[in-house]
N, C-alpha and C positions, 0 to 999 in steps of 0.2 A: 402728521404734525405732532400727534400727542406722543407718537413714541419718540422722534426725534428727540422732543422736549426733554422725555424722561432718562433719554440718555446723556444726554448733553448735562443734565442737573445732576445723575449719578456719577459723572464724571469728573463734575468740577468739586463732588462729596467727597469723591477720594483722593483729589488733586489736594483739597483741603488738608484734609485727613495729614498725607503725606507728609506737609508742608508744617501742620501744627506740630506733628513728630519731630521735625527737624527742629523746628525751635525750639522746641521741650526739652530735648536732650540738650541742645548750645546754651540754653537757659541753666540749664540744669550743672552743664559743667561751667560755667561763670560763675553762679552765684555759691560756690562750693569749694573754696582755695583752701578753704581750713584742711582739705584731705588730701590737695592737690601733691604736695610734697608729704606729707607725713613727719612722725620723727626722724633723726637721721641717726644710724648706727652708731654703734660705742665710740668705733674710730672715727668719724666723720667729726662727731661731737666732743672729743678730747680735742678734735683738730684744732677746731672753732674756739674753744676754750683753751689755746695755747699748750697743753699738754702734753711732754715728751710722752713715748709710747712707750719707755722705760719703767714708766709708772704703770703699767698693767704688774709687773714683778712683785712690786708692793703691794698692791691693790689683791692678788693673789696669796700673799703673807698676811691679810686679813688686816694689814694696815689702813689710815684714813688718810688719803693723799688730798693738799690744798690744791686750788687754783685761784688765780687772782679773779677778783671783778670790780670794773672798776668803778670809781664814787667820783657821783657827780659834783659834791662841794664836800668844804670841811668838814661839814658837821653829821657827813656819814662815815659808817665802819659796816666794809662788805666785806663777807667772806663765802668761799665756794669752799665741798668740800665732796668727795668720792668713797663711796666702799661698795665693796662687793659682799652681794647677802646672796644665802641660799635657801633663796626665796622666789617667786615667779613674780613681777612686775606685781599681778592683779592682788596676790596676797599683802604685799606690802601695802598697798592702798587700798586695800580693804579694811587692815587694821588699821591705817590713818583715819579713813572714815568712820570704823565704829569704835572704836578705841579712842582713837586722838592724838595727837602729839603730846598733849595737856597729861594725860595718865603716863609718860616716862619724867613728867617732871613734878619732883617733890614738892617745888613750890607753889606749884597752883591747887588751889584749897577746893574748890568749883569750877565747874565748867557745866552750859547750857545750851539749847537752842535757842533760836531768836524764832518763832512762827512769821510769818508773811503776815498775818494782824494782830500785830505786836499788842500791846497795852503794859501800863504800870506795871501787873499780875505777874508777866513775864521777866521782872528782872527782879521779883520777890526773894531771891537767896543772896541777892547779894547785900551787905549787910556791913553794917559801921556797929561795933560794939557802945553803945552810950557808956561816955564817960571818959573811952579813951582818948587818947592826945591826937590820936588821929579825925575822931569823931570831931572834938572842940577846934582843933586847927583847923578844921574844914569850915566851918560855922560861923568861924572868923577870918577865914583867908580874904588876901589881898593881891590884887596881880602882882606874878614874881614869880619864881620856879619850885615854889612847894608843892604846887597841884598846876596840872595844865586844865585851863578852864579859859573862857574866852570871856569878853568882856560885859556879854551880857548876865552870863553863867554869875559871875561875882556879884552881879546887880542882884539877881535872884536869889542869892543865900544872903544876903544882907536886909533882902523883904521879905525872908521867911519866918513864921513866927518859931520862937525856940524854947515857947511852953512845952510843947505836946512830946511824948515818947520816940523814939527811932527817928528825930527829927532829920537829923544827917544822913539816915539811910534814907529816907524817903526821896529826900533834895538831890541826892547823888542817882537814884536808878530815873526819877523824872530826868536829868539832865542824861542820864543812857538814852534811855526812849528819844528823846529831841535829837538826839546826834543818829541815833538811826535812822529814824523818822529823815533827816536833810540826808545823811547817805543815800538814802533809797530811792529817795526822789531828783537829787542833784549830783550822784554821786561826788568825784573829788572836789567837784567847784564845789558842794553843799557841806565840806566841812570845817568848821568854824576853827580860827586860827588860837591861838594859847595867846592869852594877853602875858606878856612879861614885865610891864609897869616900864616906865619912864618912855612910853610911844613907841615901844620896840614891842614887837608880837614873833612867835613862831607856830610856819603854816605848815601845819602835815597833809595838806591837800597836795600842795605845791612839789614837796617833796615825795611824795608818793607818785604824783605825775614825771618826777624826776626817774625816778626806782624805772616806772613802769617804759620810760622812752628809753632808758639805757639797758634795757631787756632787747638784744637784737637779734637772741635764739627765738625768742618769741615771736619778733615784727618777719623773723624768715622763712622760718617752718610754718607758724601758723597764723598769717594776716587778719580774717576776718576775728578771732578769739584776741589776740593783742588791739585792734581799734576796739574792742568787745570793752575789755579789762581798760584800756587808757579813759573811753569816752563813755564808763557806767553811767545813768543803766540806759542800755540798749537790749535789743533782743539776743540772746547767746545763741552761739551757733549748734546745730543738730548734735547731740549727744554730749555737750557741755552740762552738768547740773553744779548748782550752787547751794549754797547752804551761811545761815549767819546764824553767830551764836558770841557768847560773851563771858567771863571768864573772870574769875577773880583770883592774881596770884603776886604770891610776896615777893615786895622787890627793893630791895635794900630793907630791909626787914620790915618794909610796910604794904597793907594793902593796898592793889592795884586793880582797877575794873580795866580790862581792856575787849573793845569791841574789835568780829574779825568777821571778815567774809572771803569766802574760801570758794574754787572752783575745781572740779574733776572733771576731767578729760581722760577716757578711756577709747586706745588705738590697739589694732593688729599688734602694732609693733613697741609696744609698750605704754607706759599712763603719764596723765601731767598733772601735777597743781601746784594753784596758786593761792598765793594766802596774804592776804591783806590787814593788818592793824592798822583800823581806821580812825580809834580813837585808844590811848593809855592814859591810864589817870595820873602819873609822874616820872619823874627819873629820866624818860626818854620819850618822843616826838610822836613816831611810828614806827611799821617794820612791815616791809614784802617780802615775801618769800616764796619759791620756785625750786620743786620738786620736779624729776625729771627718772624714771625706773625703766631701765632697759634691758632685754634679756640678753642674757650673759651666761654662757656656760651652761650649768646646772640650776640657775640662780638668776640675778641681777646685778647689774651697776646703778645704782643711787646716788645721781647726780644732787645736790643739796647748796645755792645760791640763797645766802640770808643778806639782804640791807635794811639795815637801824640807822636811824638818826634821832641825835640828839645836841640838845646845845652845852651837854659834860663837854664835847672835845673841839667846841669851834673856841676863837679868837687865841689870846695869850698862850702860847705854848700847845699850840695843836697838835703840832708835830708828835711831841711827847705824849699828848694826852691819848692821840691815835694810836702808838703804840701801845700802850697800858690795856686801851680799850681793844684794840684787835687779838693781844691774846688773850684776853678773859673772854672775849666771844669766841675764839676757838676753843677753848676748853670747855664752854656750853654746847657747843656743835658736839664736841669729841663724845661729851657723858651725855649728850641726847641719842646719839646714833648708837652707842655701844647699848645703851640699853635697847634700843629699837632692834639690836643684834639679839640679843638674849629675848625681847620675849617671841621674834620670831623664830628661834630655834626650837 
């Protein structure tokens, strides 16, 4: 009886056994779609992006070839843009990652990390000169489109006392922290909308959620990282890392703090990121953007998908104002990639 027993129990160990395998691996390929398809090749992905295959000729002349993307409302201006570097996928994003995008552009003064326990301390470089017109406009602002601030933000610089020294920088990195601080924990629902006076507000939550549902490279190749990125924060999937940092750079020749949260996705078959403006201190709303470096040749293809919004090109004469604005945004695309050419050569 007692050996029966012990076989019969040894049997049903490995029947178990068996059975737990089976589900571990079905478990295993379910919960896993981010790798299920991968990126898709040069041509798959010109395809997808409407792209005659003419434009490899160009793209071989060292040219920057456009592709449309399209905008959700007025008051976006998207632009895609292509070159080939001779560079491996991983180099390219590597110098994104330790370099930046911020070091090919002359106008940004700083650039930081954000630590995962933030405090005031950490956004200590960024910095209102006392005295300037930028500093006293602030101090005094009122909802409207000189500063985007929301409507508590204007309550708080009107109850700040404006005895003490670095008054205005101080008031501006506390209102960074609090906009991080609701990112982090609410992602897009958690960021506060830009009061524009007379009951009209602009949301760059909204619009960001806009950017991110018209990303359909995103929602195809990689599901579980796109509900990742729409419905922050959530847990990222395996081999996603993030990073947030903040940034101060001239824009219409004035100081601008903008906060960003960026993700890397490194594949077999080339790298991905995304880049999020979650909050800018004027001029314009937000900005997502989507990096995309596939091997190619000797080198790479550097797919490059920027959307901005702002309320310069909505209502009265959009039409016109779109165009003005779309090529001054290619011609920032054109001098950020050529230089991202040269310091990778």
């Amino acid at each position: 009886m007692t050996y029966q027993y012990i076989t019969r129990t040894a049997s049903w160990v490995e029947n178990y056994r068996i059975r737990y395998f089976i589900i571990l691996i079905l478990f295993l390929t379910a919960s896993c779609p981010l790798f299920a398809r991968n990126l898709p090749d040069y041509q798959e992905l010109m395809q997808q992006l409407g792209m005659p295959q003419k434009d490899i000729a160009s793209l071989h002349q060292g040219e920057i070839v456009f592709f449309n993307v399209s905008e959700g409302n007025e008051k976006e201006l998207s632009v895609g843009a292509v070159v080939y570097m001779h560079a491996q996928p991983s180099k390219i994003t590597n110098f994104i990652v330790t370099q930046g995008l911020a070091s090919l552009d002359s106008d940004v003064t700083v650039e930081q990390s954000i630590p995962l326990q933030a405090t005031l301390a950490s956004f200590k470089g960024f910095n209102f000169r006392d005295g300037t017109d930028d500093a006293n406009n602030f101090l005094i602002a009122t909802p409207g489109s000189q500063f985007n601030l929301s409507t508590q933000e204007y309550q708080t610089i009107r109850d700040i006392s404006q005895a003490q020294p670095d008054t205005a920088a101080q008031a501006y990195r506390k209102i960074l922290l609090q906009r991080w601080q609701a990112y982090r924990k609410n992602g897009l629902k958690g960021i506060a909308a830009y009061d524009r006076g007379g009951g009209t507000e602009a949301s760059p939550g909204v619009e960001l959620r806009t950017a991110t549902l018209e990303n359909k490279l995103l929602a195809k190749y990689f599901p579980v990282l796109y509900n990742a990125w729409l419905n922050y924060p959530v847990t990222l999937p395996n081999g996603a890392k993030e990073v947030f940092f903040w940034r101060n750079r001239q824009v219409e020749n004035r100081p601008t703090a903008i906060l960003v949260h960026r993700i890397l996705l490194s594949l077999d078959a080339g790298e991905l990121i995304l880049s999020r403006q979650f909050y800018v201190g004027h001029s314009y709303n937000s900005n997502q953007l989507t990096i995309v470096c596939l091997p190619y040749r000797d080198g790479s293809l550097v797919f490059y998908a920027n959307r901005n919004f702002t309320d310069q090109v909505a209502g009265f004469g959009s039409s016109l104002k779109n165009a003005i604005g779309h090529k001054q945004e290619k011609g920032e695309i054109v001098k950020l990639l050529n230089q991202l050419l040269k310091s990778l050569n």
